[in-house]
N, C-alpha and C positions, 0 to 999 in steps of 0.2 A: 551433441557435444560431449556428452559423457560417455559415448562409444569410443569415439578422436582421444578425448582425455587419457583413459585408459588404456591405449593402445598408444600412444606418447610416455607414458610410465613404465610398458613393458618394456621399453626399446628398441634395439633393431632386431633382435628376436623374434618380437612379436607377440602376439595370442594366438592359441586355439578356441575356434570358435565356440566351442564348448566352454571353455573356462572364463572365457568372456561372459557368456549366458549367464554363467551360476552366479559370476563377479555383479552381473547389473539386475540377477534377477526380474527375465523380460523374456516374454515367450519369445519359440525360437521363428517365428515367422515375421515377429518387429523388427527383432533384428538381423535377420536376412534384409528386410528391406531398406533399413538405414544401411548398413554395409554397403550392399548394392550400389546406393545411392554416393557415396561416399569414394568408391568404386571407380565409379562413372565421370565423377572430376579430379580424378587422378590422386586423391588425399591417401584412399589407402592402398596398397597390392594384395594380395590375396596367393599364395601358395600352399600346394598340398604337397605333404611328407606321408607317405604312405595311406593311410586313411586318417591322416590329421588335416584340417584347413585351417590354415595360419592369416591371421590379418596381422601386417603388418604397415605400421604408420610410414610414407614417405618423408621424410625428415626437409628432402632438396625443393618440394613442393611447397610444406609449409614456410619453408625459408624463402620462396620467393613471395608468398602471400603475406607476411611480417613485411621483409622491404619495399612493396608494393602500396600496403599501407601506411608506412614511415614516409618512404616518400609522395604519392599521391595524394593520400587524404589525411594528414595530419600533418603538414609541412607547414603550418599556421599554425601550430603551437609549439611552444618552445621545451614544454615541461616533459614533450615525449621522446 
């Protein structure tokens, strides 16, 4: 979650996966494999600029997994 986090604060920009590293402080093979995984359900894209590799957050993904949950599983309460 704090990979997602911080890559939702970058923007549409993104990170580079380095500065991500220094930012969470996590060796670089944890976070290859949370990326990866993250990856793999569409939350983040992944682009290379030269020799930089960029994650960045899908915004149109997370925005259907917010209304998915507003309307599917919290449709029985009122305060959300």
């Amino acid at each position: 979650m704090f990979i997602f986090k911080h890559l939702v604060k970058a923007g549409e920009q993104g990170l580079p996966v380095g500065d991500l590293q220094k930012q969470l402080a996590i060796p670089a093979s944890t976070l290859s494999h949370h990326i990866a995984a993250l990856v793999s359900v569409g939350l983040v894209k992944q682009n290379r600029e030269s020799r930089t590799l960029l994650c960045v957050s899908q915004y149109e993904v997370l925005e259907e997994i917010i209304v998915f949950l507003r309307e599917e599983c919290c449709m029985n309460r009122i305060s959300i």
